[in-house]
C-alpha positions in Angstrom: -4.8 -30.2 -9.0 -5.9 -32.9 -11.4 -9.7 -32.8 -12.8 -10.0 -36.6 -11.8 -13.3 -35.7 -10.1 -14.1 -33.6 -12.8 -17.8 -32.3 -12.9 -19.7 -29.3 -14.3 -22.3 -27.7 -12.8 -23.4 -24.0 -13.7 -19.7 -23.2 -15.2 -18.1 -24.8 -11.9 -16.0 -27.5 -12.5 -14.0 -29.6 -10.0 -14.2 -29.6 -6.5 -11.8 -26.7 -6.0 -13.7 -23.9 -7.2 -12.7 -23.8 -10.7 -14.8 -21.7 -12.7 -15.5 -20.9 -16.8 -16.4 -17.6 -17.8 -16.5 -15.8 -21.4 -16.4 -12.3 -22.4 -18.0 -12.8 -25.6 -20.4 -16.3 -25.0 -20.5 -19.6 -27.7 -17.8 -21.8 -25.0 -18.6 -24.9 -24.3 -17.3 -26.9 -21.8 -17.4 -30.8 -21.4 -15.5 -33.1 -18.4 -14.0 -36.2 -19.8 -13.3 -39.8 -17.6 -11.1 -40.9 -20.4 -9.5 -38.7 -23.0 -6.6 -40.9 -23.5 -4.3 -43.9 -21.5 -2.4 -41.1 -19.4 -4.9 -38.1 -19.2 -8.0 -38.7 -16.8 -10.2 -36.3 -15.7 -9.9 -34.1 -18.5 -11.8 -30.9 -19.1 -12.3 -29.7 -22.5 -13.3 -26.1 -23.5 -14.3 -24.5 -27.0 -14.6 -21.1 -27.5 -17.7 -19.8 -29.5 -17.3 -19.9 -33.3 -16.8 -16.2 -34.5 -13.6 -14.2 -34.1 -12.9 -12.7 -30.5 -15.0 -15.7 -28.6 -13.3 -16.9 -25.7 -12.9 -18.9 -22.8 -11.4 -18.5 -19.4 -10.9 -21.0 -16.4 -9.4 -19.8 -13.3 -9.5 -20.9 -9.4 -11.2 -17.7 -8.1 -10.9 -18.5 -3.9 -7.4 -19.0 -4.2 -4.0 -16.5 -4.9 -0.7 -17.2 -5.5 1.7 -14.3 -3.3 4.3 -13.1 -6.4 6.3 -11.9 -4.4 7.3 -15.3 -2.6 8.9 -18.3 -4.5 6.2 -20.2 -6.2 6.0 -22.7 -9.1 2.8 -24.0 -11.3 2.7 -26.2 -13.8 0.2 -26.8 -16.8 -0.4 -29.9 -18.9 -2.7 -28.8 -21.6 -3.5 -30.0 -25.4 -4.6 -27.4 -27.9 -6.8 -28.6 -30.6 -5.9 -25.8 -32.6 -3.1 -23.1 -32.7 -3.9 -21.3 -35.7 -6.0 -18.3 -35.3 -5.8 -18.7 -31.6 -4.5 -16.9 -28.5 -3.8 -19.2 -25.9 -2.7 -18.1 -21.8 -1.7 -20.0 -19.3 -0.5 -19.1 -16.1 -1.7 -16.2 -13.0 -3.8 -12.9 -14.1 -5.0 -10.2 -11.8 -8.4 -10.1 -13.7 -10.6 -13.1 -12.9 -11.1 -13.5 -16.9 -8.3 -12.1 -18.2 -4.7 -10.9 -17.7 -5.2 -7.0 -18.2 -3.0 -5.1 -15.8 -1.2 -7.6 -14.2 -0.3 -11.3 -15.3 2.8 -14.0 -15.2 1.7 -16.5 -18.1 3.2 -18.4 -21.1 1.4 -17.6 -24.2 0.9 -18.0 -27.8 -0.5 -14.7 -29.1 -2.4 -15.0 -32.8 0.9 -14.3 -35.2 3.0 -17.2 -32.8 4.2 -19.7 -34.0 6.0 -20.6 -30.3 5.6 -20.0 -26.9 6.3 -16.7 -24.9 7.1 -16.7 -21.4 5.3 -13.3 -20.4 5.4 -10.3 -17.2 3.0 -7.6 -17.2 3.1 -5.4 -14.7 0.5 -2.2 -14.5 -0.1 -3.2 -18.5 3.4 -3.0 -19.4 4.6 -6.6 -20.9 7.8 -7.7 -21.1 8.0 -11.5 -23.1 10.6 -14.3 -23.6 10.7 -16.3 -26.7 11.0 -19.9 -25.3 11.6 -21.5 -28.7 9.3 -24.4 -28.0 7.1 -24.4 -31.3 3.4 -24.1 -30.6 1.9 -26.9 -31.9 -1.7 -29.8 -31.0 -1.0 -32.5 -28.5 -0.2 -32.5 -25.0 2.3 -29.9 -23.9 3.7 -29.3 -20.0 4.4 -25.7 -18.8 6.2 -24.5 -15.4 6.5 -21.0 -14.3 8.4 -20.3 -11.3 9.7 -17.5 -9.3 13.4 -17.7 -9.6 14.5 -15.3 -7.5 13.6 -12.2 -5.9 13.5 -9.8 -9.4 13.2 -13.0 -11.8 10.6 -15.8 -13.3 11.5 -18.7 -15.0 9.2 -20.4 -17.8 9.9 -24.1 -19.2 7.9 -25.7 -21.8 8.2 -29.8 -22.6 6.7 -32.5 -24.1 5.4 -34.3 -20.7 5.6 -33.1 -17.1 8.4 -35.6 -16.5 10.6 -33.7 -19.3 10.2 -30.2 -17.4 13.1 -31.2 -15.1 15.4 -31.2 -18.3 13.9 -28.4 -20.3 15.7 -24.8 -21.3 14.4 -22.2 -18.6 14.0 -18.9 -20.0 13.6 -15.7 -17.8 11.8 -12.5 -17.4 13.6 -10.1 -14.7 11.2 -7.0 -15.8 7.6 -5.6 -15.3 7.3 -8.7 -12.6 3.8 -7.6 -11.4 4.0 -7.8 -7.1 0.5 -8.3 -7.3 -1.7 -11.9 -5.4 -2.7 -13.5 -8.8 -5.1 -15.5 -9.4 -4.1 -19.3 -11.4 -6.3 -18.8 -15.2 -5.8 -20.4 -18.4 -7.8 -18.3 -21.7 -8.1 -19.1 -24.8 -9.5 -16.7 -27.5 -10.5 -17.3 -31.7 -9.1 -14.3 -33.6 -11.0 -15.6 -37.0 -14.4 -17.6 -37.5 -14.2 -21.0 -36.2 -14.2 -22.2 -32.9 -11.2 -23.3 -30.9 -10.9 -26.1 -28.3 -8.5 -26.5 -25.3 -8.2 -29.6 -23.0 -6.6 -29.3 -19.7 -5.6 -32.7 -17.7 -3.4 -31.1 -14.7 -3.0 -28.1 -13.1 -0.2 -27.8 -10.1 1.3 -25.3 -7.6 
């Protein structure tokens, strides 16, 4: 799902039923025609400007089934990743990823990305070695097998076929998750997130 048809109305943006919520308030969230040659349809979030403001966007009438092979993809650039706790992926919580959540994330302290399984709150994560840096990133998570999920992170969607997968074969929640990206400031100074595709 692209955001070529971006628009934002009351927090809904798109015309899937995308919608941006905050625990804490201060996000912003603007829909671009043109961020760059390749990315159309943007949308670009901010979280609110003191420490613990976030942002969440997830597609609330639709679940992904864990428990049968699936595969989303994520291209994303983060405008900061410094102070910053980034998520991408499927959460049981429509803002966060409390109990139950298969994501890639970059947690405050990262400095790369972390292929992640939590299951009843219990998290089991993979250091995918790809450093956590601005600019455009592509993520893929896929169900691998029956007990195991996959995580690739890459410079552009069309590198993901080459990328190292690494895997997570423990706490893989069975819940229907919901697809969610989050972002969250852990000191003052607001933090910005762009998101150009979204697919599964």
């Amino acid at each position: 799902f692209g955001f070529a048809t971006c628009t934002n109305n009351n927090f809904d943006v798109g015309k899937l039923g995308w919608r941006i919520t905050s625990n804490s308030g201060g996000e912003t969230v603007g829909c671009g025609t043109n961020l760059s040659a390749n990315n159309i349809g943007v949308v670009s979030m901010t979280t609110g400007a003191s420490s613990g403001n976030d942002f969440s966007i997830r597609l609330e009438n639709m679940r992904i089934t864990t428990s049968a092979n699936f595969t989303i993809r994520f291209l994303v650039n983060p405008a900061s990743v410094t102070s910053v706790s980034w998520r991408l992926g499927i959460g049981e919580d429509l803002h966060d990823f409390t109990n139950n959540g298969i994501y890639l994330e970059k947690a405050s302290g990262d400095t790369t990305w972390f292929g992640v399984c939590k299951s009843g709150g219990t998290t089991t994560r993979v250091n995918t070695t790809v450093s956590a840096t601005t600019g455009w990133v592509a993520m893929q998570i896929r169900r691998v097998n029956g007990t195991t999920i996959g995580y690739k992170v890459a410079s552009s969607l069309a590198s993901l076929a080459a990328a190292t997968e690494y895997t997570v074969a423990t706490n893989v929640p069975s819940a229907a998750l919901y697809p969610n990206v989050l972002g969250a400031t852990t000191a003052a100074g607001a933090k910005g997130l762009s998101i150009d595709f979204v697919d599964f």
